[in-house]
Residue frames relative to the residue before (quaternion, step in Angstrom):
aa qw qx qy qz dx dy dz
X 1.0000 0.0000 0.0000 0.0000 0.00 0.00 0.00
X 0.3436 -0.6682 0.6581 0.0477 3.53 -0.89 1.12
X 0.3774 -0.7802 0.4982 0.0244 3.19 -1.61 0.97
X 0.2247 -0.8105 0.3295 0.4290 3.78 0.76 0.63
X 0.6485 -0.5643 0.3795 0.3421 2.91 -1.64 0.76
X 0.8450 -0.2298 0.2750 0.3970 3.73 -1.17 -0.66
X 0.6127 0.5608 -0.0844 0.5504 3.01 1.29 -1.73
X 0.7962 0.3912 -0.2231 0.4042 3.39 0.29 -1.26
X 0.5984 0.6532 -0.2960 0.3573 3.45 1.41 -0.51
X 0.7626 0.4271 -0.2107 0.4378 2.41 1.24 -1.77
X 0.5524 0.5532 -0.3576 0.5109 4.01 1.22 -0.24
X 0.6756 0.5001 -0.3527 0.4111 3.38 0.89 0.18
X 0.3853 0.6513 -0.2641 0.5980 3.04 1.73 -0.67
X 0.6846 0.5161 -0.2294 0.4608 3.52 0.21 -1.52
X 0.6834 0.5034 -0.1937 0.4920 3.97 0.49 -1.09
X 0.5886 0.5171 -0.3164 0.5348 3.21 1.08 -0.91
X 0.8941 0.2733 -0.1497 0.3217 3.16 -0.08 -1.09
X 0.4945 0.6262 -0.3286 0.5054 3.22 1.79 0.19
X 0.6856 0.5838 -0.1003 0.4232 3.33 1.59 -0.66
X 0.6012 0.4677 -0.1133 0.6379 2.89 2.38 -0.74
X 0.5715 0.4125 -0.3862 0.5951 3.94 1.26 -0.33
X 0.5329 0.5728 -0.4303 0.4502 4.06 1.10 -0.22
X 0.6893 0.4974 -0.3284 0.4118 3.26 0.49 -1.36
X 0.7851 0.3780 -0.2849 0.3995 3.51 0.33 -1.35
X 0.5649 0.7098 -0.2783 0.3156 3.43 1.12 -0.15
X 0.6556 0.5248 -0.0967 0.5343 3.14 1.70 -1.04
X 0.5821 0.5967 -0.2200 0.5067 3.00 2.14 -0.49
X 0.7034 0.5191 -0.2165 0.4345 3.06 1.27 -0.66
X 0.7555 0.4256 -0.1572 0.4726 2.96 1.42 -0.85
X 0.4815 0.5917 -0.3153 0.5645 3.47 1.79 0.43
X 0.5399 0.5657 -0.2558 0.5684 3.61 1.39 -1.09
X 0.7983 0.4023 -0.2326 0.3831 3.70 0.40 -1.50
X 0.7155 0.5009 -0.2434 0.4218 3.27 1.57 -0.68
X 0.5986 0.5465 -0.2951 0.5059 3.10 1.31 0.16
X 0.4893 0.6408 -0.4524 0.3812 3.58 0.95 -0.40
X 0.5074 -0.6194 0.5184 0.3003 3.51 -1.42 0.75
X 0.7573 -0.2192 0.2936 0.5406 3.65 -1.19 0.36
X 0.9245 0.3434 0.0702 0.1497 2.91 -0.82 -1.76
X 0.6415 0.5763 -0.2907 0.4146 3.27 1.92 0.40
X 0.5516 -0.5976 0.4657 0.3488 3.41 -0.72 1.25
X 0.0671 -0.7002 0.7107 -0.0112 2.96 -1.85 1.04
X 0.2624 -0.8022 0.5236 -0.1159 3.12 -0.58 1.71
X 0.0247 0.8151 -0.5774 -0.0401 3.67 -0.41 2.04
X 0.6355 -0.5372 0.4787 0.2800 3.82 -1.70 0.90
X 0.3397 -0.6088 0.6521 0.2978 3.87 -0.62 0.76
X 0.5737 -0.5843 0.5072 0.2687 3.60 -1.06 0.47
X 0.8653 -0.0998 -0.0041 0.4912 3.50 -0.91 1.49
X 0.4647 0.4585 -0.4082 0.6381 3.47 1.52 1.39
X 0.4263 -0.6977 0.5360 0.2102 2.88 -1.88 0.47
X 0.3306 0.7525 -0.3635 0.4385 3.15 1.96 0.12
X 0.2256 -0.7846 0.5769 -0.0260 3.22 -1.52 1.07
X 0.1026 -0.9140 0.3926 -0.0003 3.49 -0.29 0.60
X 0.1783 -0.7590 0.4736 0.4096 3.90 0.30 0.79
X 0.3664 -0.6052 0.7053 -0.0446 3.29 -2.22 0.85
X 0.4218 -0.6499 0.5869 0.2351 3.20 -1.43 1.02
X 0.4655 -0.7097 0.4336 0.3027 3.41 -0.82 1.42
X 0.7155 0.4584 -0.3606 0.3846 3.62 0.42 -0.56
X 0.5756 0.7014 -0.2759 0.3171 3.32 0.80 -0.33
X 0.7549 0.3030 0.0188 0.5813 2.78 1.26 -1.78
X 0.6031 0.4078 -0.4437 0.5226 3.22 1.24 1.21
X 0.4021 0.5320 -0.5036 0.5493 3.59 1.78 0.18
X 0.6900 0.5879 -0.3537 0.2304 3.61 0.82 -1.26
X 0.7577 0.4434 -0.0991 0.4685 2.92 1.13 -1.41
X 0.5515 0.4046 -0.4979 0.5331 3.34 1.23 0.47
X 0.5810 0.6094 -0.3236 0.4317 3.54 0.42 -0.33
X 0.5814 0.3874 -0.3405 0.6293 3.99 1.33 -0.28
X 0.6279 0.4211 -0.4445 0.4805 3.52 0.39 -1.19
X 0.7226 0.4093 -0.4132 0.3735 3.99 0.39 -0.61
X 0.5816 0.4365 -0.4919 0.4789 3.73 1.08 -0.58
X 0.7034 0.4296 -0.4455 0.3495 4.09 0.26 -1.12
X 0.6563 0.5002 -0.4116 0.3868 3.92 0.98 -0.05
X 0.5205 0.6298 -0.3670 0.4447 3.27 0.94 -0.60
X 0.6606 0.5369 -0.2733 0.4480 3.62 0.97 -1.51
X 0.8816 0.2850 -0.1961 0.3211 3.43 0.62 -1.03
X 0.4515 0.5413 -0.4405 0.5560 3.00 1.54 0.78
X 0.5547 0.5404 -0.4001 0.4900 3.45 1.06 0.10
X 0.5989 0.4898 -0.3876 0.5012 3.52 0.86 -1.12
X 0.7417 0.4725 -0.3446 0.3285 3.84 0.67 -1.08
X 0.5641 0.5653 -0.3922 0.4565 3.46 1.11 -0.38
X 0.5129 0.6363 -0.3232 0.4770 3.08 1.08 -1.32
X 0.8165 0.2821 -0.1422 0.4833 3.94 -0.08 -1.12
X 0.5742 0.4327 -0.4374 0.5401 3.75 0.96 0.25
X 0.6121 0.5630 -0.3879 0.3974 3.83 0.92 -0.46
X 0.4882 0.6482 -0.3465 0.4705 3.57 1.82 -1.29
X 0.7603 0.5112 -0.2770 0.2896 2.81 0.14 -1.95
X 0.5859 0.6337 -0.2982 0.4077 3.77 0.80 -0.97
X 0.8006 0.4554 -0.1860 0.3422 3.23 0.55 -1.26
């Protein structure tokens, strides 16, 4: 058994955590998509404890629209390792 190099670690690392900003994403966007009509949705100011209300539809167009960029990425990373693997 071989130990991955530096690179390979550190791109594992990278998958991981690309695999973990998916997960919670799909959560979020399962949570928002469930919400009745008429319930306030409440978005975090960046690196604040400040809250701000939010138009529910919106911020479920948004948040589908990351979950589609963080899938896109990690279907790239897989292509990416199926091209390796070939060679």
């Amino acid at each position: 058994m071989s130990l991955p190099s530096e690179g390979e670690g550190a791109k594992l690392r990278d998958k991981e955590e690309l695999n973990r900003k998916i997960k919670e994403q799909k959560v979020i966007v399962d949570e928002l998509s469930n919400l009745k009509k008429n319930r306030k949705v409440y978005r975090q100011q960046p690196n604040s404890n400040i809250f701000f209300l939010a138009d529910r539809t919106q911020t479920l167009s948004e948040c589908k629209n990351i979950l589609d960029e963080l899938n896109k990425a990690h279907q790239e990373i897989e292509n990416s390792e199926k091209t390796k693997i070939k060679k």
